[in-house]
N, CA, C and O atoms as a GROMACS GRO file, in nm:
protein
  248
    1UNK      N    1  -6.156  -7.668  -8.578
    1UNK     CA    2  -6.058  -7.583  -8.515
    1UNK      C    3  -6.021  -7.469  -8.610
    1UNK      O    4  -5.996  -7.352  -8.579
    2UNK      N    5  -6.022  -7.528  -8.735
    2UNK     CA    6  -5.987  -7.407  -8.866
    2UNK      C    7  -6.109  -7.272  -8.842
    2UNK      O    8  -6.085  -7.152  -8.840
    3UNK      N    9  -6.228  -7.334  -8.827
    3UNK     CA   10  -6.343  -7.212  -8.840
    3UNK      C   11  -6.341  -7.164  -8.724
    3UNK      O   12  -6.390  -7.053  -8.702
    4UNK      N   13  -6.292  -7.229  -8.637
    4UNK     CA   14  -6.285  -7.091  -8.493
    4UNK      C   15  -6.185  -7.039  -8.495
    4UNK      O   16  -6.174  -6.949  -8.412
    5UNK      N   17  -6.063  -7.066  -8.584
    5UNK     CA   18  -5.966  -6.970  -8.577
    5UNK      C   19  -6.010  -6.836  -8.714
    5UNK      O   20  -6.013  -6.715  -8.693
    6UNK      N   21  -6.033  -6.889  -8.815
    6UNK     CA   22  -6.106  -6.802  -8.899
    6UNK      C   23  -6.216  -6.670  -8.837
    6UNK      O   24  -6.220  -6.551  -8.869
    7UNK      N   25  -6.295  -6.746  -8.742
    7UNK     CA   26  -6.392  -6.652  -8.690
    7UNK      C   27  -6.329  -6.571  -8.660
    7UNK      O   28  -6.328  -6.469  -8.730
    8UNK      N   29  -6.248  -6.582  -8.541
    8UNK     CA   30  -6.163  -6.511  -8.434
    8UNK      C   31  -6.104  -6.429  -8.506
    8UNK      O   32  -6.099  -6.317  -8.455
    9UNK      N   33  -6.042  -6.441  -8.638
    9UNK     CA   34  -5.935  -6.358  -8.691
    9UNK      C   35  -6.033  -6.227  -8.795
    9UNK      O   36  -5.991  -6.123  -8.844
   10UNK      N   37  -6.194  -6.296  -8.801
   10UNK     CA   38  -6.215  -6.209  -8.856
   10UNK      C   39  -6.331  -6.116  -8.751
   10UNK      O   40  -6.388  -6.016  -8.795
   11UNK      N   41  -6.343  -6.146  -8.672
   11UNK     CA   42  -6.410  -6.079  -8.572
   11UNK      C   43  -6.300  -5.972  -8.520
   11UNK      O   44  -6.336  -5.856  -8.500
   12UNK      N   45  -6.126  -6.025  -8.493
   12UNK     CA   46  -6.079  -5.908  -8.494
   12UNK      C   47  -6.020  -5.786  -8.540
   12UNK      O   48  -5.980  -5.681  -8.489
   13UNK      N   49  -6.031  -5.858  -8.699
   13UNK     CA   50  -6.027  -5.781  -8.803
   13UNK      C   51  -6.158  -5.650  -8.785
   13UNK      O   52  -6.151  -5.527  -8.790
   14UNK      N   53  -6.239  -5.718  -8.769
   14UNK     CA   54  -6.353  -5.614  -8.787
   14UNK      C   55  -6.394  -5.535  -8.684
   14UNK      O   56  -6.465  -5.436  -8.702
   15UNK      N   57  -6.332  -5.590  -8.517
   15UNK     CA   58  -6.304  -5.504  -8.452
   15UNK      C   59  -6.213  -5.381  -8.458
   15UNK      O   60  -6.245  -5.262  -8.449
   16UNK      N   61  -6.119  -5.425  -8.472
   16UNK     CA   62  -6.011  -5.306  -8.548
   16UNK      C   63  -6.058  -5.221  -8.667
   16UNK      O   64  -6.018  -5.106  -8.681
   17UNK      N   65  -6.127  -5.266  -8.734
   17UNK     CA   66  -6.167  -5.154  -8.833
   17UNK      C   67  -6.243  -5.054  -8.791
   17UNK      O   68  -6.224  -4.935  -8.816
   18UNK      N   69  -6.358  -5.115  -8.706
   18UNK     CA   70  -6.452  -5.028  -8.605
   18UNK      C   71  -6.393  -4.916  -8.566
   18UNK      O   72  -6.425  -4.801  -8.598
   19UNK      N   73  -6.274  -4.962  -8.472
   19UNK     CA   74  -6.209  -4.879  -8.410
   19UNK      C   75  -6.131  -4.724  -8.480
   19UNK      O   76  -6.130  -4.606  -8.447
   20UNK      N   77  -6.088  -4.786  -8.562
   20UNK     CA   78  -6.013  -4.715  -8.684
   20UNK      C   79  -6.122  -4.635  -8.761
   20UNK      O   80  -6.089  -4.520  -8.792
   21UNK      N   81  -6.218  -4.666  -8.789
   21UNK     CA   82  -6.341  -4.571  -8.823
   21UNK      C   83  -6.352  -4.484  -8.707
   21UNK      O   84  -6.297  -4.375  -8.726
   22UNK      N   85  -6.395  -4.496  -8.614
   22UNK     CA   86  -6.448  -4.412  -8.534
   22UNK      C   87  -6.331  -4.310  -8.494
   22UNK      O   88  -6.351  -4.189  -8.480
   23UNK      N   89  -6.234  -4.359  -8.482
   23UNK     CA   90  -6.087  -4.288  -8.468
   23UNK      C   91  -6.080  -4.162  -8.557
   23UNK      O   92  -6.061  -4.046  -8.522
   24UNK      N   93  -6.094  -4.198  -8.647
   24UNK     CA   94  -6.091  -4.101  -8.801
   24UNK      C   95  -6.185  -4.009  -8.745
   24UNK      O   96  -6.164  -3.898  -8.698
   25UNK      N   97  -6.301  -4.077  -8.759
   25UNK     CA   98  -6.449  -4.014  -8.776
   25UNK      C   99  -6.402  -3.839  -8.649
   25UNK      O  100  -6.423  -3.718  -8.657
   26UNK      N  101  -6.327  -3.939  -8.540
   26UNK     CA  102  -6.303  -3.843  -8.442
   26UNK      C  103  -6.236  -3.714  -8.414
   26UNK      O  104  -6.247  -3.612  -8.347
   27UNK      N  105  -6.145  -3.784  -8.518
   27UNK     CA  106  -6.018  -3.667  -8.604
   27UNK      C  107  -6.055  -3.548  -8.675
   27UNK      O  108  -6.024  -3.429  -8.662
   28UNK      N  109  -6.148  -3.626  -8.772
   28UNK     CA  110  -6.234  -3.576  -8.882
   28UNK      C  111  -6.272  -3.446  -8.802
   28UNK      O  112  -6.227  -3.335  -8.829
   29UNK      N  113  -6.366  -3.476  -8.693
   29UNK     CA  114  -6.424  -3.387  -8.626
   29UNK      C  115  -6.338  -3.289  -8.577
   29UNK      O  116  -6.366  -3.169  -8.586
   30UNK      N  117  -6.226  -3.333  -8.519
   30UNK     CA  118  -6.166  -3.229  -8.414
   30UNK      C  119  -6.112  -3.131  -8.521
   30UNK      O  120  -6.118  -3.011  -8.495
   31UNK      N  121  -6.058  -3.172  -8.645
   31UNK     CA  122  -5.990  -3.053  -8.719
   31UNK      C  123  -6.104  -2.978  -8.811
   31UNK      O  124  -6.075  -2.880  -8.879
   32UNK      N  125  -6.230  -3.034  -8.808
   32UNK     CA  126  -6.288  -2.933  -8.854
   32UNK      C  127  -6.362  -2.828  -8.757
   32UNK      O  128  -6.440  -2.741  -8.797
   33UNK      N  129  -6.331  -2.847  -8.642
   33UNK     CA  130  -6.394  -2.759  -8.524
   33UNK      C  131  -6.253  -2.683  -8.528
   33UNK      O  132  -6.265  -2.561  -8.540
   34UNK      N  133  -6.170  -2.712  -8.522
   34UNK     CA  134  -5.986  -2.619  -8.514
   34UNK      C  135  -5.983  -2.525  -8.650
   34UNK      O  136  -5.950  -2.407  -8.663
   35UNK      N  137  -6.023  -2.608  -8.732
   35UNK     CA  138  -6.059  -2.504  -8.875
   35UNK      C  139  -6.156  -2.368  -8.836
   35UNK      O  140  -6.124  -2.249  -8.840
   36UNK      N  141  -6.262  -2.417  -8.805
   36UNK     CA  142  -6.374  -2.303  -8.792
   36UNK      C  143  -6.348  -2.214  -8.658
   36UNK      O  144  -6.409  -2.108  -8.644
   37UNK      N  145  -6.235  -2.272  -8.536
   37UNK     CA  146  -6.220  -2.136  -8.464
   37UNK      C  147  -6.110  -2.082  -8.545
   37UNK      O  148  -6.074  -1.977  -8.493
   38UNK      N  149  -6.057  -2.104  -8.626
   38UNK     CA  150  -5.915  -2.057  -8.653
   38UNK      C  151  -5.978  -1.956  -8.792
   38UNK      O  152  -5.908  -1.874  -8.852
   39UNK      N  153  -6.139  -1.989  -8.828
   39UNK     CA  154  -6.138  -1.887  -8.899
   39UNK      C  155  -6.264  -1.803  -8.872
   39UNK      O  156  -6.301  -1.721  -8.956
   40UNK      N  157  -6.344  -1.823  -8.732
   40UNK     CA  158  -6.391  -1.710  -8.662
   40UNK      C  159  -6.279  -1.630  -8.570
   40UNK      O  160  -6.314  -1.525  -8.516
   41UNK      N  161  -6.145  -1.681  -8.553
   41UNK     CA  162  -6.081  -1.552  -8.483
   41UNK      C  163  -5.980  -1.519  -8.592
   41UNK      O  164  -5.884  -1.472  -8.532
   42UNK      N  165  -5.954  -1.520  -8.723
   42UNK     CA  166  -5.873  -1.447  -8.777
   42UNK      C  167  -5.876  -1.349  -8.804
   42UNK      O  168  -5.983  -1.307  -8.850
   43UNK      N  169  -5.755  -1.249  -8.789
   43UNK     CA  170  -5.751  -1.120  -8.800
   43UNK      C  171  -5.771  -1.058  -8.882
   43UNK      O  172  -5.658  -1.055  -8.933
   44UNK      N  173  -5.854  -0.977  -8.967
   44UNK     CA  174  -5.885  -0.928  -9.092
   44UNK      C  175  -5.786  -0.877  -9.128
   44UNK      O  176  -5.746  -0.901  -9.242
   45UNK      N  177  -5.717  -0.793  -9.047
   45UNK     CA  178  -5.584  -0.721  -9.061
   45UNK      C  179  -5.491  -0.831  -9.186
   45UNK      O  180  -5.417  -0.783  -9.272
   46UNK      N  181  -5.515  -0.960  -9.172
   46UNK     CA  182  -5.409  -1.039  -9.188
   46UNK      C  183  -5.434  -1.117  -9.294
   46UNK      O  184  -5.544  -1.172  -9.300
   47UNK      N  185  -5.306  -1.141  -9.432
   47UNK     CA  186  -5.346  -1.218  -9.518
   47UNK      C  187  -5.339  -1.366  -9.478
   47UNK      O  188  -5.289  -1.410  -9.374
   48UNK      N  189  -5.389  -1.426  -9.563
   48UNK     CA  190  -5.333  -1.584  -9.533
   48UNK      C  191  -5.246  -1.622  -9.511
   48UNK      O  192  -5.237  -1.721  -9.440
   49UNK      N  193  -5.150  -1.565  -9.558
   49UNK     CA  194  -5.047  -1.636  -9.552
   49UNK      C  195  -4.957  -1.581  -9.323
   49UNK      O  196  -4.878  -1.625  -9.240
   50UNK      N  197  -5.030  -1.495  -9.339
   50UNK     CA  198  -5.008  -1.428  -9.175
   50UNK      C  199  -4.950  -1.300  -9.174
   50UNK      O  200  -4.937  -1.224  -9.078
   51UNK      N  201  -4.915  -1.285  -9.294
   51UNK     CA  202  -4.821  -1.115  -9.337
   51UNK      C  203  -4.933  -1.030  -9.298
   51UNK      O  204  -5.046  -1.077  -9.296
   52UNK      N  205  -4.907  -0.888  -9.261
   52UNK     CA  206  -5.002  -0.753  -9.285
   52UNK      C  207  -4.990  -0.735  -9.377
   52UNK      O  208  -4.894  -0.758  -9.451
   53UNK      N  209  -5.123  -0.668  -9.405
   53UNK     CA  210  -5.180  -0.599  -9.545
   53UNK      C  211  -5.097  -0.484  -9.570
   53UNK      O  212  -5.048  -0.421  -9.476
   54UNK      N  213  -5.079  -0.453  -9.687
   54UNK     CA  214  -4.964  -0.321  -9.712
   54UNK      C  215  -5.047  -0.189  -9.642
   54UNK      O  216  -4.978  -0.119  -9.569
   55UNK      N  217  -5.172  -0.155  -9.656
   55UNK     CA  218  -5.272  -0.099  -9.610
   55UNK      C  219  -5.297  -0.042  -9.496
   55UNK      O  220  -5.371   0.050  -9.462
   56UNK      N  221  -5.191  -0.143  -9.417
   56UNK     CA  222  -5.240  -0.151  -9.288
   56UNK      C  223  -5.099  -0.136  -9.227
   56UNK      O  224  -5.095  -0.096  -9.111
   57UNK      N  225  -5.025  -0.154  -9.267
   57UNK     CA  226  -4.881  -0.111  -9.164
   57UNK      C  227  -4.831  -0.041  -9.160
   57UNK      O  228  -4.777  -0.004  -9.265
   58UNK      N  229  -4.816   0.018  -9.065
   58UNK     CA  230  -4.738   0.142  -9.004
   58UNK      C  231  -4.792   0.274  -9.004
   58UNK      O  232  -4.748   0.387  -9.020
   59UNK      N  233  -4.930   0.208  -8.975
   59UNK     CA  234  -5.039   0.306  -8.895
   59UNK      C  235  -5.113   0.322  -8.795
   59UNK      O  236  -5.225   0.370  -8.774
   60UNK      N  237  -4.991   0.252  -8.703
   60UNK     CA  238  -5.068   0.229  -8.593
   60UNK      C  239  -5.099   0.359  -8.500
   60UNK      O  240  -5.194   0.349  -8.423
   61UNK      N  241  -5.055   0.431  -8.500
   61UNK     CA  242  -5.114   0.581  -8.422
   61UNK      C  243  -5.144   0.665  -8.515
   61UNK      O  244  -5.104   0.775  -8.475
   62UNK      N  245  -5.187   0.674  -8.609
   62UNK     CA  246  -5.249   0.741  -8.735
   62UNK      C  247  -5.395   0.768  -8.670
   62UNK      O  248  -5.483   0.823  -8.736
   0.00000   0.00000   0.00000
């Protein structure tokens, strides 16, 4: 009765880890696809931090 409770506890141990991997793995993915549109549409205009460039403001009808 001990080794089928052992099994059980580690079969769902290792189910859960599965899960939890792939979870990540999934995460992993989505923010590095949110990374790479977020830095094919950034504005050149714009530093990192999101400020305008000194360069660049207050020329807009120039």
């Amino acid at each position: 009765m001990a080794d089928e409770n052992d099994k059980t506890a580690r079969q769902d141990r290792t189910s859960r880890d599965d899960r939890l991997k792939s979870a990540l793995r999934e995460n992993l993915k989505r923010r590095k696809a949110q990374a790479r549109e977020r830095a094919a549409s950034a504005d050149p205009s714009q530093d990192g931090d999101g400020s305008l460039d000194e360069g660049t403001a207050g020329k807009a009808g120039s």
